[in-house]
N, C-alpha and C positions, 0 to 999 in steps of 0.2 A: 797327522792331525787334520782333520774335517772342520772347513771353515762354519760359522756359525748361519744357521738360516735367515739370519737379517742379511748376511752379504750374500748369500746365494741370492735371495731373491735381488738383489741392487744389482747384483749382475748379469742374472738372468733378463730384467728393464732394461739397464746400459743397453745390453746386446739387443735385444727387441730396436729401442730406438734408435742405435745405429743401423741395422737391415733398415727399418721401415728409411725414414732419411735418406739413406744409400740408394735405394731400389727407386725413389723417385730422383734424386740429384740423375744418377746411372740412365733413367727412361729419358731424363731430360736434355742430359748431353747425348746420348742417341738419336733421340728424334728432332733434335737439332741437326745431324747430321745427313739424316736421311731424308731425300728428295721428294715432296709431298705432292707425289701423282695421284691423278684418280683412283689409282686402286687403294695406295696406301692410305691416302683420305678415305675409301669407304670402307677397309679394314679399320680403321681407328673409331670410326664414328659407328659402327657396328659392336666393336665389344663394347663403347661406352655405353651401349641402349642391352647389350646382354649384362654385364654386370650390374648396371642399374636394376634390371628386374630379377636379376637372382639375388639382390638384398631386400631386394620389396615384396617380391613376392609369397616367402614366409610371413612376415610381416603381416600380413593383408589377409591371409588364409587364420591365421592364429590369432589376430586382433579383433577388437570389440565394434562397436557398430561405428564410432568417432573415427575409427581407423580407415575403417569401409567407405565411409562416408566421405571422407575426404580424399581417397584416393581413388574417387568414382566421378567426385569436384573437378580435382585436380588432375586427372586425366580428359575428361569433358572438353574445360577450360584450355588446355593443349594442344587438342587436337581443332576445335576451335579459334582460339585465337594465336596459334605457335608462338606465343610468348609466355618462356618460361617462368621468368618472374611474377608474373602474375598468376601462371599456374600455381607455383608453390606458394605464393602467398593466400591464394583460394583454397586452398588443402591445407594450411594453415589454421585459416579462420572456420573451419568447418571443423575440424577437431577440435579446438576451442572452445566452439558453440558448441558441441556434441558432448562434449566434459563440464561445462556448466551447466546445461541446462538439463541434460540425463543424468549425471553425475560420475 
């Protein structure tokens, strides 16, 4: 007997949010363990700048001009005053303004 698609699917989620959960507790007691030399520091802080642009940068290529706009701001902003708080919240309020006021 074949369980019904409502619990397929709850089990299919379960398991999702156990890996996803697991794979960070797992990185974290890792990198708790391991000795954060300069390499390892500049291995870490390199994928977090490649992963970041491999989720933005579809994003950016397929989005409309609020999208462009902001993440033209919010890069600007960045590089200019390396405080990312304030980047993101400039890429923020520029999308914002690009969706009110173009629509």
């Amino acid at each position: 007997m074949s369980p019904s698609p409502v619990w397929q699917s709850l089990i299919a989620i379960t398991l999702m949010v156990v890996i996803a959960y697991g794979s960070r507790v797992l990185g974290l007691l890792i990198m708790s363990r391991v000795p954060l030399g300069p390499r390892v520091r500049r291995f870490v802080d390199a994928m977090s700048s490649s992963v970041l642009i491999a989720v933005i940068t579809p994003i950016i290529v397929h989005g409309d001009g609020g999208v462009r706009l902001a993440a033209v701001a919010a890069g600007t902003v960045a590089v200019v005053m390396r405080n990312p708080l304030v980047s993101i919240a400039t890429g923020m309020l520029c999308a914002a303004g690009w969706r009110w006021w173009v629509g």
